[in-house]
C-alpha positions in Angstrom: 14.8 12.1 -26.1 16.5 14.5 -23.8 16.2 18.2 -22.3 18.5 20.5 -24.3 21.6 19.7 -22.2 21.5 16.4 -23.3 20.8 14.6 -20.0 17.9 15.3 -18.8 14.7 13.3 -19.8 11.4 15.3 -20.5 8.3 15.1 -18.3 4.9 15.5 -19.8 2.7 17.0 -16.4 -0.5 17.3 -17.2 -2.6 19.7 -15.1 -5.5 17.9 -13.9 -9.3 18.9 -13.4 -8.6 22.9 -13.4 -11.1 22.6 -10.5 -8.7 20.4 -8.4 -6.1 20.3 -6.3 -4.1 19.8 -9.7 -3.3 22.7 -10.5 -2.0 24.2 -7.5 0.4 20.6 -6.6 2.1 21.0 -10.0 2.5 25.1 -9.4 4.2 24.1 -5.9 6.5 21.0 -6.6 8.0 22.8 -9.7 8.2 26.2 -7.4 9.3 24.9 -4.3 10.7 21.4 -4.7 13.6 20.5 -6.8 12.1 18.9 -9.7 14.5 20.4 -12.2 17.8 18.4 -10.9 16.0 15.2 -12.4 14.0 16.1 -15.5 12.9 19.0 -17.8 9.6 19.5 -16.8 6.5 20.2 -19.5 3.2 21.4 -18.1 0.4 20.5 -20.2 -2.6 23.0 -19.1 -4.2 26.4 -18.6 -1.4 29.6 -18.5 -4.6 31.8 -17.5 -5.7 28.9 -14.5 -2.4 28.7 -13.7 -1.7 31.9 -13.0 -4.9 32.9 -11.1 -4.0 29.7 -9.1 -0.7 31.1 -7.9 -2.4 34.4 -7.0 -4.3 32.0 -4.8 -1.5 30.1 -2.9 0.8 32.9 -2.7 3.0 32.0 -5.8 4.9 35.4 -6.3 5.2 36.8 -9.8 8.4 36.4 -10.7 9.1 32.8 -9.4 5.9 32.2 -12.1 6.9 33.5 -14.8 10.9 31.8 -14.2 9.6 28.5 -13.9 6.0 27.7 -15.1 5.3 30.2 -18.0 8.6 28.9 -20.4 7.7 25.4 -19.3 4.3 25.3 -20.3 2.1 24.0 -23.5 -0.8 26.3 -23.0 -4.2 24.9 -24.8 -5.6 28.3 -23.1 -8.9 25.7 -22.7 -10.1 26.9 -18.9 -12.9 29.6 -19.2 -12.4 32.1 -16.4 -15.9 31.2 -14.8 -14.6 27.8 -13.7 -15.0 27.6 -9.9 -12.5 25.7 -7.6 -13.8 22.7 -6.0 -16.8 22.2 -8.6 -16.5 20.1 -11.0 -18.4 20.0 -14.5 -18.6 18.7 -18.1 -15.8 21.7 -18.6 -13.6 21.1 -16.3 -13.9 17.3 -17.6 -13.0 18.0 -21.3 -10.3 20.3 -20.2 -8.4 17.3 -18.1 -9.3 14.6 -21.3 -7.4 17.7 -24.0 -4.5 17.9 -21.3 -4.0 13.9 -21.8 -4.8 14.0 -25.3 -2.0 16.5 -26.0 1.0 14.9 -23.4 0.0 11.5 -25.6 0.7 13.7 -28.9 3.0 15.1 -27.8 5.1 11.6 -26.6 4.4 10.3 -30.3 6.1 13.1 -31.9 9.0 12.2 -29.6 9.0 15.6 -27.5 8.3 13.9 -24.3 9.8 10.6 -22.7 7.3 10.0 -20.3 3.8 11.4 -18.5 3.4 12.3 -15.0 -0.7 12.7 -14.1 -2.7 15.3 -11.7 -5.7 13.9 -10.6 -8.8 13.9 -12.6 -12.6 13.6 -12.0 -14.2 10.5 -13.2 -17.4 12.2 -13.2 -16.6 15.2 -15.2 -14.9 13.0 -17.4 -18.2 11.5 -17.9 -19.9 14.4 -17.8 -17.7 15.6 -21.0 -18.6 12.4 -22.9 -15.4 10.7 -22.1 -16.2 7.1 -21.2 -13.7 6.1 -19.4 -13.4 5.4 -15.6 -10.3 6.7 -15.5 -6.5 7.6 -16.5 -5.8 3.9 -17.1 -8.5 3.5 -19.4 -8.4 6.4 -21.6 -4.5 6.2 -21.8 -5.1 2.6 -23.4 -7.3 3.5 -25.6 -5.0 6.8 -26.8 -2.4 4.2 -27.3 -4.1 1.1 -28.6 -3.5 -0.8 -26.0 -5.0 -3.9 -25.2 -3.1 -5.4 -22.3 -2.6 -3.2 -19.1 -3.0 -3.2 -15.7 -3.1 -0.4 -12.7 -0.2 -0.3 -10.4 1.4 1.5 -7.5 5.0 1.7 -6.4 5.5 2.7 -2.9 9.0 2.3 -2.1 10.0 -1.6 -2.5 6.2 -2.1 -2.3 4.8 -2.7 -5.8 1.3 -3.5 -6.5 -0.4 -5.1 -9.6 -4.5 -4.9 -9.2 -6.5 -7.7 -10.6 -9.6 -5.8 -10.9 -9.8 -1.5 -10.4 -13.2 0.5 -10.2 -15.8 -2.1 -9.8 -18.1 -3.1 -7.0 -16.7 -5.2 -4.2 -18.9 -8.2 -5.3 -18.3 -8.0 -8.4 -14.6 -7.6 -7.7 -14.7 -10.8 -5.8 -16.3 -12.6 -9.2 -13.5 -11.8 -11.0 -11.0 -13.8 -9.2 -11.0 -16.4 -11.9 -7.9 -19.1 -12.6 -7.7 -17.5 -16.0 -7.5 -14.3 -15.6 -4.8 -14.7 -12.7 -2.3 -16.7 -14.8 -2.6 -14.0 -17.5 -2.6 -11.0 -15.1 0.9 -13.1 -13.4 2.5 -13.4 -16.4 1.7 -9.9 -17.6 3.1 -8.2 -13.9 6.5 -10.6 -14.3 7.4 -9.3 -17.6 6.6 -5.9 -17.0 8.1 -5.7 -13.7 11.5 -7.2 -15.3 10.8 -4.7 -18.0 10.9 -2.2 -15.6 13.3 -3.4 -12.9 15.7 -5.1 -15.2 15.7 -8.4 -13.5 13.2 -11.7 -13.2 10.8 -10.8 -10.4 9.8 -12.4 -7.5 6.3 -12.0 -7.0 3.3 -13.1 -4.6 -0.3 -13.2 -4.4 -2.6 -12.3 -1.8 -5.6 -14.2 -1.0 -8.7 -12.7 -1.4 -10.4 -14.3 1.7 -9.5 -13.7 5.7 -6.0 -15.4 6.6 -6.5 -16.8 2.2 -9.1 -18.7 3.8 -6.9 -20.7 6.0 -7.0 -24.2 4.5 -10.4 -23.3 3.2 -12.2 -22.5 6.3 -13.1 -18.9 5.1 -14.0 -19.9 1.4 -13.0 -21.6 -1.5 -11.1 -18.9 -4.2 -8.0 -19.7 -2.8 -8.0 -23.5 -3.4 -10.3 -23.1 -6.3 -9.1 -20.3 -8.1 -6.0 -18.8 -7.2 -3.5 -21.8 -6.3 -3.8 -23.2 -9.7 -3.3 -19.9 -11.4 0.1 -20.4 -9.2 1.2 -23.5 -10.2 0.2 -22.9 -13.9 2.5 -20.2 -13.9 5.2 -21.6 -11.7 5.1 -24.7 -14.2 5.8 -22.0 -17.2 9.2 -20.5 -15.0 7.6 -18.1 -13.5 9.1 -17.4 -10.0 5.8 -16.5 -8.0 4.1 -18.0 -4.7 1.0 -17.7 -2.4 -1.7 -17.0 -1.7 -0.4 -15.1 1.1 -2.9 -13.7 4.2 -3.7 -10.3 2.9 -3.5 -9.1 5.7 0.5 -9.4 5.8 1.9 -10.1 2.6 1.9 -6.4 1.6 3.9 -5.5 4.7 6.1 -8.6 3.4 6.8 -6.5 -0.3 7.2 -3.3 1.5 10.4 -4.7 3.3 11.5 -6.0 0.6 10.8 -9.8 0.5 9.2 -9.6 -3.0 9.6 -7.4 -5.7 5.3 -7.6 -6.7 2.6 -8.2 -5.3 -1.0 -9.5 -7.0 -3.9 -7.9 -5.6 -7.1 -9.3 -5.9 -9.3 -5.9 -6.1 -8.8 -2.4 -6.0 -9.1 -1.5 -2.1 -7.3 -4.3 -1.1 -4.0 -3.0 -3.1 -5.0 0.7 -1.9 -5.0 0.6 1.8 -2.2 -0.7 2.1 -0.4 0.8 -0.2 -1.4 4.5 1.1 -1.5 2.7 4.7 2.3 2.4 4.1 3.4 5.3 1.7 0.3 7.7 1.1 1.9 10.9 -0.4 5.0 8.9 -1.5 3.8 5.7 -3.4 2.8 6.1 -7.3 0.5 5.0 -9.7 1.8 3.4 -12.3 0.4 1.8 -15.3 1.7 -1.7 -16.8 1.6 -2.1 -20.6 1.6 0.9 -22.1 4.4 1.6 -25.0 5.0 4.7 -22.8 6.0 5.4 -19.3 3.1 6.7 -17.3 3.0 7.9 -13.4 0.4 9.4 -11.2 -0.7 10.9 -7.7 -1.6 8.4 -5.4 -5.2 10.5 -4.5 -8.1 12.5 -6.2 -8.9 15.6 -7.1 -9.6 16.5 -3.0 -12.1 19.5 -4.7 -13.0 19.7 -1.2 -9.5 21.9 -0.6 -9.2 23.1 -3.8 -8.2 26.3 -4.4 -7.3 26.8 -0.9 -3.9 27.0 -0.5 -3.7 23.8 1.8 -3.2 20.8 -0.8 0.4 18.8 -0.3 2.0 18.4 -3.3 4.6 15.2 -2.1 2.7 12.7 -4.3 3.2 14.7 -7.8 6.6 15.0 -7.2 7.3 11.6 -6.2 5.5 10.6 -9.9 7.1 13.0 -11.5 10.4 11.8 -10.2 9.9 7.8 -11.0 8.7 9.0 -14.6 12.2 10.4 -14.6 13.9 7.2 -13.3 11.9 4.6 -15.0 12.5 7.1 -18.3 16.4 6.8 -17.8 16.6 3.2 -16.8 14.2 1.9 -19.7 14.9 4.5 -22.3 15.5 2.5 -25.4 12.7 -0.1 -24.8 10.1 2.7 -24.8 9.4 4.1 -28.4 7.3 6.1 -30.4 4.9 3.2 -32.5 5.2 3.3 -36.3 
């Protein structure tokens, strides 16, 4: 679908943990920046949170009630006692109804796509959600049962083996099998996405990918036949690559993915690069998602300080991936 005008595609934005930085990133990037030339924004949120928000970080009146109150699907679900910067099992179901709704709203074909404020897995928790996170929840909403985490930072992008487990158990999951399937999955949604065949690489999960296996064994016992399994099926991918490079490597260009072994080592290097600009995007849903590339920072919440660059650069590759995949994205019968 399309804004009014006919050219425009709609963004779902949903607000966040009300006790986050959420609310007061989507206030300023659809206030201050120039979200509008690319999409037809729809907050999904609080009117009443919204608005004592602004009051907090100077939002005059007028600019308000132009561009957020018209704009908004108000679930009025934010009781007034809610505190910036603590977060509870209130401020948890409020985030889970704003997702709930921007996924309703996507099947009834009012939305194209969803662009995320940060939420708190613990007061997701705490609100009998369980799901560790966006990525989760959105699969189930959408009966999904193959996705994967992302982030796009410029030419960077990054496809995460494993996402919000320990480091040694992250390290156990570097299995043959679930690398040729995670390969496979990243080159046909990158071409989905990108409109090509991509060229993708793998990082090693040891020092220097263990250097001929100096450093360990995943790499020779593991990871290179995941490679050749998948370069034997057409699959134009190579590695493992030092870890410590290979990311630089798909930043400038030289690949259009990258395979991540676990969570932290996609992360800092991603935000290392790009933190503020790079997105979160996840693989396999029948619907475009984006998101921040940070957390809920309740530490600054409701202060006035919170830099709103990342929401509008999700909001903005919603847009584009929205216009450039349009017809292959469509409500399920």
């Amino acid at each position: 679908m399309s804004d009014s005008k006919g050219n425009l595609p709609v963004i779902a934005i949903t607000m966040g943990d009300p006790a986050g930085i959420g609310p007061e990133i989507v206030l300023k990037c659809l206030t201050e920046g120039d979200i509008a030339t690319v999409c037809s924004p729809l907050i999904i949120g609080d009117v009443e949170l919204l608005e004592r928000t602004a009051d907090q970080v100077g939002i005059d009146r007028v600019n308000f009630e132009e561009k957020i109150v018209p704009f908004t699907v108000d679930l009025a679900n934010v009781p007034t006692d809610v505190i910036p910067g603590i977060e509870s099992s209130t401020t948890g179901k409020s985030s889970a109804e704003y997702i709930e709704k921007a996924v309703e709203l996507w099947r009834e074909g009012k939305v194209d796509a969803i662009a995320t404020a940060p939420i708190s897995k613990s007061a997701l928790a705490m609100a009998g959600y369980p799901y560790p996170g966006h990525t989760e929840f959105l699969a189930s909403l959408t009966d999904t049962k193959e996705f994967a985490m992302s982030f796009f930072a410029d030419e960077l992008r990054v496809v995460l083996l494993s996402t919000h487990v320990s480091l040694r158990n992250a390290i156990d999951l570097v299995k043959t099998e679930s690398l040729v399937k995670l390969i496979d999955f990243s080159a046909k949604q990158l071409e989905l996405l990108l409109g090509r065949s991509p060229k993708l690489a793998v990082a090693g999960v040891n020092p220097h990918a263990s250097e001929g296996g100096m450093f360990g064994n995943e790499e020779a016992r593991e990871i290179i036949p995941a490679i050749e399994a998948c370069r034997a099926d057409g699959i134009d991918v190579s590695g493992p690559f030092s870890p410590d490079t290979i990311f630089l490597r798909g930043y400038r260009g030289e690949f259009d993915g990258v395979i991540a072994c676990y969570h932290d080592q996609a992360t800092i290097a991603v935000k290392s690069l790009a933190f503020g600009s790079s997105v979160n995007v996840t693989l396999g849903l029948p619907l475009i998602r984006t998101s921040v590339d940070h957390g809920t920072a309740f530490d600054i919440a409701g202060k006035g300080i919170a830099e709103f660059s990342s929401v509008t650069a999700a909001i903005k590759l919603a847009a584009k991936l929205a216009n450039d995949v349009r017809e292959r994205y469509t409500v399920p019968k």
